[in-house]
Rosetta silent file (secondary structure, phi, psi, omega in degrees, C-alpha in Angstrom):
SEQUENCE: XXXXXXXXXXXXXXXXXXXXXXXXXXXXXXXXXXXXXXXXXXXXXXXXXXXXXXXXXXXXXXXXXXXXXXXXXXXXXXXXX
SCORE:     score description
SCORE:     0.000 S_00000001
   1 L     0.000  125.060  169.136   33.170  -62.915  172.903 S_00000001
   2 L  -115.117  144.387 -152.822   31.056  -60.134  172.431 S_00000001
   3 L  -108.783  136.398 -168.421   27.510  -60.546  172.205 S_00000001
   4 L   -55.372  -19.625  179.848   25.574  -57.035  169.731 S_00000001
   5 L   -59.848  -59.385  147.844   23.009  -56.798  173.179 S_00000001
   6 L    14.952   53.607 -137.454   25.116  -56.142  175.213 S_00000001
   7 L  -105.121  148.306  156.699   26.042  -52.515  176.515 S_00000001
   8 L   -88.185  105.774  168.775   29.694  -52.164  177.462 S_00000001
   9 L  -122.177  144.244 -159.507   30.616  -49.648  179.937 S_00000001
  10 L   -70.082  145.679  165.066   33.601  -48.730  180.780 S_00000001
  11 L  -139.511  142.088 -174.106   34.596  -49.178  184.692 S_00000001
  12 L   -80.601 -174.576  176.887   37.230  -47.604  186.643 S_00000001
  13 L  -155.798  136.690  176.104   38.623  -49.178  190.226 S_00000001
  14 E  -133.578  140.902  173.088   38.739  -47.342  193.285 S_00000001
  15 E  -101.327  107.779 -169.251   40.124  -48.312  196.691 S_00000001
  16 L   -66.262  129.426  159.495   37.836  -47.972  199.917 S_00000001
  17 L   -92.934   16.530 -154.412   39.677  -47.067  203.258 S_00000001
  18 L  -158.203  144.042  147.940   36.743  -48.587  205.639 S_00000001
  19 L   -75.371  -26.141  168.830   34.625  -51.210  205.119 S_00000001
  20 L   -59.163  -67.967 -156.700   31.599  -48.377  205.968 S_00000001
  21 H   -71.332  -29.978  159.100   32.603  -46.726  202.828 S_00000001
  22 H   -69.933   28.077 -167.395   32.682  -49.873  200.692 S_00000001
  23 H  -118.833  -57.344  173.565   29.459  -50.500  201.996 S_00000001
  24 H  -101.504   19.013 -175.214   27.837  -47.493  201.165 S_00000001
  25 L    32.568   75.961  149.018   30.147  -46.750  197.842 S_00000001
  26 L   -87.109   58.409 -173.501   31.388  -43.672  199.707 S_00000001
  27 H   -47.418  -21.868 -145.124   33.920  -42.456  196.917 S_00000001
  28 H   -61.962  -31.298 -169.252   34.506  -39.134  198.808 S_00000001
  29 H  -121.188    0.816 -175.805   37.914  -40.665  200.606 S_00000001
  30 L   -73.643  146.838 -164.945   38.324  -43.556  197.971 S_00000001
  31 E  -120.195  128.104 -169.525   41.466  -43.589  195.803 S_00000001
  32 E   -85.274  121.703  170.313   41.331  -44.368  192.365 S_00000001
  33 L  -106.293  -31.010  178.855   44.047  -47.161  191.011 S_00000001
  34 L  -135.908  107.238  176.842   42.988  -47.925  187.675 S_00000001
  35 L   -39.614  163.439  176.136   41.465  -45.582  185.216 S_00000001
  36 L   -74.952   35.495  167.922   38.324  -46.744  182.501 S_00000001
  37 L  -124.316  -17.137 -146.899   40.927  -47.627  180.114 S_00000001
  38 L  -109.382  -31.339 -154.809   43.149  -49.816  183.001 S_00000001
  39 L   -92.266    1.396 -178.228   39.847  -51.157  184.647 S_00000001
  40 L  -109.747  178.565  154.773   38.849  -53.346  181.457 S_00000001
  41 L    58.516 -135.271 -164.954   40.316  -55.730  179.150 S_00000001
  42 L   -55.810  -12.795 -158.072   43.546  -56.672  180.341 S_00000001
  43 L    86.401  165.464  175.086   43.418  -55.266  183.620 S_00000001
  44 L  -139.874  161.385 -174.944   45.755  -53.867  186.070 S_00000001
  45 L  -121.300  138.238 -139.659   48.031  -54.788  189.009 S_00000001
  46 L  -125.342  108.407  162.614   47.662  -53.858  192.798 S_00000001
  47 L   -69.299  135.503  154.450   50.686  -54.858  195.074 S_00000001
  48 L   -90.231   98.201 -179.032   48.976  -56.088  198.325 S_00000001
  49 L  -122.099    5.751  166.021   51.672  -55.025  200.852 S_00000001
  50 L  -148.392  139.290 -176.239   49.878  -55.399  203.797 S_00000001
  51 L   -28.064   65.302 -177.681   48.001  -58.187  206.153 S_00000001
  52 L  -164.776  168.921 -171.137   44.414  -56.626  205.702 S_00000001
  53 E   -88.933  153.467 -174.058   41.530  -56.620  203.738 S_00000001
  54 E   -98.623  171.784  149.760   41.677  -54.289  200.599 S_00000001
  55 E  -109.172  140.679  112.164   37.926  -52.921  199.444 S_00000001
  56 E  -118.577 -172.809 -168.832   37.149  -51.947  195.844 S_00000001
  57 E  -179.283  164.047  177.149   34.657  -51.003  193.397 S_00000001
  58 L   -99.098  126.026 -170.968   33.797  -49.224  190.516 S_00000001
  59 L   -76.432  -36.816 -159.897   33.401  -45.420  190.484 S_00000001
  60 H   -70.329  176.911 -157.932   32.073  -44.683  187.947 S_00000001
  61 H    65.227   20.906 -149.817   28.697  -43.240  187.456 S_00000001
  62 H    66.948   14.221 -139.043   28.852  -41.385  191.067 S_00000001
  63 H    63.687   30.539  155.371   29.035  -44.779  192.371 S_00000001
  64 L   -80.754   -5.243  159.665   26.147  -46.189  190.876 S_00000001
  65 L  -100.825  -19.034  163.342   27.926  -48.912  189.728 S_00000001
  66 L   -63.395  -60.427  159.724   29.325  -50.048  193.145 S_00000001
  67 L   -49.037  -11.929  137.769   25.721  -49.624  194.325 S_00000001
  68 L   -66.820    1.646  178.598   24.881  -52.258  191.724 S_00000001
  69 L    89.647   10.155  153.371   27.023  -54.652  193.104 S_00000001
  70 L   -80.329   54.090 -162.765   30.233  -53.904  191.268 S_00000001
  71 E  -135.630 -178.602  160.933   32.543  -53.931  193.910 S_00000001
  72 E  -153.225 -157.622 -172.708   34.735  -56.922  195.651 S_00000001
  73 E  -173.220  171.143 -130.570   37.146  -57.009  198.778 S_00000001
  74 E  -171.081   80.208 -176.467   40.810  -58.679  198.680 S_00000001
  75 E  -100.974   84.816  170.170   41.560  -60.415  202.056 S_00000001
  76 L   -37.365  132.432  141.121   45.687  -61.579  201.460 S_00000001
  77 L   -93.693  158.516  161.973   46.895  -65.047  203.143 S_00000001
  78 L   -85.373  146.551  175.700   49.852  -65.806  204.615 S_00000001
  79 L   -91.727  136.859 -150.919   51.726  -67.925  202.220 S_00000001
  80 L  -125.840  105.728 -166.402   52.480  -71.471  203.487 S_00000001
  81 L   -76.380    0.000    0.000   55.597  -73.577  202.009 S_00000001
């Protein structure tokens, strides 16, 4: 539902190789997975292929939106049957 107040901005997703650089939204070595058309709406999908934590966040704005608290981190489990 969108409310007329609102501002929409588009946000991209980038992938941190450090926890320092998700920390400080250090884009400089960060790898972009989903473009501002991929990073809204439906979304996009990230294979997890290895035991570790992923970082991301949103680039856009020079990283002024990661330094706004638009970022998360992606620790995989093992799955147990």
């Amino acid at each position: 539902m969108h409310h007329p107040d609102i501002n929409i901005h588009p946000h991209s997703v980038y992938l941190f190789p450090s926890l320092w650089s998700f920390l400080r939204c250090d884009l400089r070595w960060a790898k972009r997975v989903a473009n501002t058309s991929q990073g809204g709406g439906e979304g996009f999908e990230f294979v997890l292929n290895k035991w570790k934590p992923y970082y991301f966040a949103c680039g856009e704005s020079n990283g002024f939106h990661c330094q706004s608290g638009m970022k998360f981190f992606v620790m995989p489990t093992f799955r147990w049957y």
